[in-house]
C-alpha positions as CSV (number, residue, x, y, z in Angstrom):
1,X,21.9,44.5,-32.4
2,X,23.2,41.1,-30.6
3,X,26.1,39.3,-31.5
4,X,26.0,36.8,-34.1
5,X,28.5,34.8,-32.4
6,X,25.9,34.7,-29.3
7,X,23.2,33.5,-31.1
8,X,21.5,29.4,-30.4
9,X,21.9,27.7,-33.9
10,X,18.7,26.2,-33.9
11,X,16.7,29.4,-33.2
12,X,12.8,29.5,-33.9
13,X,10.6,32.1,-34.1
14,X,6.9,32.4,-34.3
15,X,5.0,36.2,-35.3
16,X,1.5,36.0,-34.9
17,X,-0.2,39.2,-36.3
18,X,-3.4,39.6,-38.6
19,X,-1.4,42.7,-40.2
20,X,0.7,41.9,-43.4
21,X,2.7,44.5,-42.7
22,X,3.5,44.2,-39.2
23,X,4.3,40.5,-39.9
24,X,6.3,41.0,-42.9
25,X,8.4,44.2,-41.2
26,X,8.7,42.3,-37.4
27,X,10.4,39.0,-40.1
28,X,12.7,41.5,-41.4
29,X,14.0,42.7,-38.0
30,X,14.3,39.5,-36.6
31,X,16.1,38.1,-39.4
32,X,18.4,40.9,-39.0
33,X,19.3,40.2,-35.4
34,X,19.4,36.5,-35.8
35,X,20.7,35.2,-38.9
36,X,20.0,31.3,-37.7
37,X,16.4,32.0,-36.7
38,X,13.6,29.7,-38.4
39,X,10.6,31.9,-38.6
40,X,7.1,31.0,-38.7
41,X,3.9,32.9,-39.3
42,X,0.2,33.0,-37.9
43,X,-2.4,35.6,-38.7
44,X,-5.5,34.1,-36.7
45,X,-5.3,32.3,-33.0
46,X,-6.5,28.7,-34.1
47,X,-3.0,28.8,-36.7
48,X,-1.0,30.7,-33.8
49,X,-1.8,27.8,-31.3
50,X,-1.4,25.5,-33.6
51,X,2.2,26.3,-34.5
52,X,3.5,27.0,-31.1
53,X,2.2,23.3,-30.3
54,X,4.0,21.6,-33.0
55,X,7.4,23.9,-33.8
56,X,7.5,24.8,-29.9
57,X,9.3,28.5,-30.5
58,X,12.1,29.9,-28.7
59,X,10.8,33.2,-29.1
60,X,7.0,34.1,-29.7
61,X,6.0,37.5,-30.6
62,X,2.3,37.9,-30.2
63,X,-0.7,40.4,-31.0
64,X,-3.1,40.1,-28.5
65,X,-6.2,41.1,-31.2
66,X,-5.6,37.9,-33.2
67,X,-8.9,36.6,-34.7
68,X,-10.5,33.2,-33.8
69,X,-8.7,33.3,-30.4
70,X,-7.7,36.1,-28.1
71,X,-4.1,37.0,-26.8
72,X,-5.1,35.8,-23.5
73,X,-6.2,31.9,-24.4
74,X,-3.0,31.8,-27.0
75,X,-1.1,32.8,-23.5
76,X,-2.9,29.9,-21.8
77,X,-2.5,27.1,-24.9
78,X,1.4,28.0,-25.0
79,X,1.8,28.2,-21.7
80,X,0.2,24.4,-21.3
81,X,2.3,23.1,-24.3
82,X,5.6,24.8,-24.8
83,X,6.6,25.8,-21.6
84,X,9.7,26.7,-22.7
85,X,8.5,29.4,-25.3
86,X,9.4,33.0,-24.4
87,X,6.6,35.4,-25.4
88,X,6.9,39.3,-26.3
89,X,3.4,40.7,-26.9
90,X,3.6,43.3,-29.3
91,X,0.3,45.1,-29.8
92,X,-1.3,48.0,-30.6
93,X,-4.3,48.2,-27.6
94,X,-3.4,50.8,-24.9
95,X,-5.5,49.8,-22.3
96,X,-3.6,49.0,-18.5
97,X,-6.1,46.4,-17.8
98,X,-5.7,44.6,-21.5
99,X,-1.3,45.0,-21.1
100,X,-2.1,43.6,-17.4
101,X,-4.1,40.7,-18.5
102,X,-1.3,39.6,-21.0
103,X,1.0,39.7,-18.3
104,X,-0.9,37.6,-15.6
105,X,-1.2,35.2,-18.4
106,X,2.4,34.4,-18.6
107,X,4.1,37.1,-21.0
108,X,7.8,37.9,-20.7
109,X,7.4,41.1,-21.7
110,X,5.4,43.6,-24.1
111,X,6.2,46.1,-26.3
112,X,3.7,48.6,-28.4
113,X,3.6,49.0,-32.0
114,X,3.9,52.8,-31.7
115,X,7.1,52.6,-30.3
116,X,10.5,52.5,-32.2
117,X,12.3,49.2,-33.9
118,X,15.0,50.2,-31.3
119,X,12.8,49.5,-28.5
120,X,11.2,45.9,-30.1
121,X,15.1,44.9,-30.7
122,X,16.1,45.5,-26.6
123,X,12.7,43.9,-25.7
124,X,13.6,40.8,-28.3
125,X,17.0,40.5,-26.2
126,X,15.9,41.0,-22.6
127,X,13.3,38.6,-23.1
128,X,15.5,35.7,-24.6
129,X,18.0,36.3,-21.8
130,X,14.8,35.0,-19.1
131,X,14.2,38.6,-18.4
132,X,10.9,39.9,-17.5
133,X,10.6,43.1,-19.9
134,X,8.1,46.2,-20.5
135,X,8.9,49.0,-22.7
136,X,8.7,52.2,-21.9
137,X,5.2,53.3,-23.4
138,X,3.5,50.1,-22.0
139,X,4.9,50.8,-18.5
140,X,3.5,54.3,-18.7
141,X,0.4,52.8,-19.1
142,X,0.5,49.8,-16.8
143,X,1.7,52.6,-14.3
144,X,-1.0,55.3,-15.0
145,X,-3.7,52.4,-14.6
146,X,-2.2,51.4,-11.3
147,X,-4.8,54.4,-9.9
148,X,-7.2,53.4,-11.6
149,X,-6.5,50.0,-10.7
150,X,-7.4,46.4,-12.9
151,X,-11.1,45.1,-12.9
152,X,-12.4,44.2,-9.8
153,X,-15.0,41.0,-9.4
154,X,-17.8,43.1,-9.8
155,X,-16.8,44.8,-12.9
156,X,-15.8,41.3,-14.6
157,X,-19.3,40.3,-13.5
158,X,-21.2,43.5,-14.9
159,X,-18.7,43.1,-18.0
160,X,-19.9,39.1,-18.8
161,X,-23.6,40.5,-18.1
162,X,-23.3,43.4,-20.2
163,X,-22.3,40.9,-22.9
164,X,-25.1,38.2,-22.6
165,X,-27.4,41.5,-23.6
166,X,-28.5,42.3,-20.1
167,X,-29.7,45.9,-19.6
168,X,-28.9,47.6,-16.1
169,X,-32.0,47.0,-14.6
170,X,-31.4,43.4,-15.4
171,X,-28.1,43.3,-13.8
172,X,-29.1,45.2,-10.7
173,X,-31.8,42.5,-10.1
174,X,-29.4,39.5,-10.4
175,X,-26.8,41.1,-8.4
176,X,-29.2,42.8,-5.7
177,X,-27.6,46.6,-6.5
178,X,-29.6,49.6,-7.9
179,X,-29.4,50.4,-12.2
180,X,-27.7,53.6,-11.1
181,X,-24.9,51.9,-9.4
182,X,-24.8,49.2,-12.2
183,X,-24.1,52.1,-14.9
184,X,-21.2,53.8,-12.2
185,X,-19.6,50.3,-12.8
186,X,-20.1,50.5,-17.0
187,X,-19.1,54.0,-17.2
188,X,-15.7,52.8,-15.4
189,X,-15.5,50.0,-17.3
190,X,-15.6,52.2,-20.3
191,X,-12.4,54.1,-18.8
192,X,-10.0,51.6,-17.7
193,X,-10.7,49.9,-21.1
194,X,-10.3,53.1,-23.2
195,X,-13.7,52.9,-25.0
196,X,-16.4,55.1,-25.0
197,X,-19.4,52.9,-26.5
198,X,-21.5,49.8,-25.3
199,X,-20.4,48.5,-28.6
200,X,-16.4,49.2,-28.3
201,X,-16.5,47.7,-24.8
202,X,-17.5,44.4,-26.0
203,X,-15.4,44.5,-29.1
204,X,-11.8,45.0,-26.8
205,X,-13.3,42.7,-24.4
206,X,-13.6,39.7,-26.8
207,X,-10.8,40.6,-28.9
208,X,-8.8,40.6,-25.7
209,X,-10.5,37.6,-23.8
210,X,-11.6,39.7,-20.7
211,X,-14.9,38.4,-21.0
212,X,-14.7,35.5,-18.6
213,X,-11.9,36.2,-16.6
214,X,-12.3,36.3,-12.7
215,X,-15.9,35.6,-13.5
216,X,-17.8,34.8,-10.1
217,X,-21.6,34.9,-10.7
């Protein structure tokens, strides 16, 4: 746990999580390990971007499936105005290209919600010291999806298709490819984002704000 006598007196702190729970357990933990923070709460990305505009946090521990705005464009808006603000992701998605996306955004570091308080606390400090931090679950993931490697241009196109309803013969016309190859590129889609369903593709895509990125149509 840090030392009290180390900590900034005016510390502020922003959660943003659409889980009571989570938010109400993360408060406790931080209030433990910084008796002088001022800690806010979001539970939807409008309110998280909101908050980090107008009480600028020192520290902002983030879910990247917030509704009404996605992980990646509260990255963006926080990044544009509080520069200053450290962010921690702390989520529960598990895919390498989702934890990759949240870091090419601008996060200081990331931490799942599988892994122990212990593991939150030393990500909490690393990050506040100007460190760059991943814990040791996410790494094995960001790691593991190195071979795999992060969407390519064609898969963010066939992704952004695949969302405006187009079928594969559709998107084989506009991009001059055959169906067949069209579905090679869905069906790894499906694997580096962890889903197996049109349906569940879409969902971590929005929820995410893949959809869009590197888009070159």
């Amino acid at each position: 746990m840090p030392d009290p006598n180390t900590q900034p007196t005016a510390f502020k702190v922003l959660i943003a999580d659409d889980h009571t729970l989570i938010v109400a357990s993360v408060k406790e933990l931080v209030s433990k390990c910084y008796n002088s923070a001022e800690i806010r709460t979001a539970q939807d990305g409008i309110t998280a971007i909101a908050l980090a505009s107008e009480f600028k946090p020192d520290l902002f521990i983030l879910d990247l499936g917030l509704p009404r705005a996605s992980g990646i464009e509260i990255l963006g808006e926080v990044r544009r105005w509080s520069k200053d603000t450290r962010v921690l992701v702390l989520t529960g998605l598990t895919s390498a290209a989702m934890l990759q996306s949240a870091l090419d955004a601008g996060a200081h570091g990331i931490s799942l919600k599988t892994s122990p308080l212990d593991t939150l606390v030393d990500g909490i400090g690393a990050v506040l010291k100007g460190e760059n931090w991943i814990g040791a679950d996410a790494a094995q993931i960001l790691e593991a999806g190195e071979s795999q490697g992060q969407l390519t241009s064609r898969e963010a196109q066939i992704l952004n298709m695949i969302a405006q309803g187009m079928t594969n013969a559709e998107i084989g016309k506009r991009l001059g490819i055959s169906p067949k190859t069209v579905d090679n590129h869905r069906t790894r889609l499906m694997g580096k984002l962890g889903v197996n369903s049109r349906a569940q593709l879409l969902a971590v895509a929005l929820k995410t704000g893949l959809l869009g990125l590197h888009l070159q149509l």
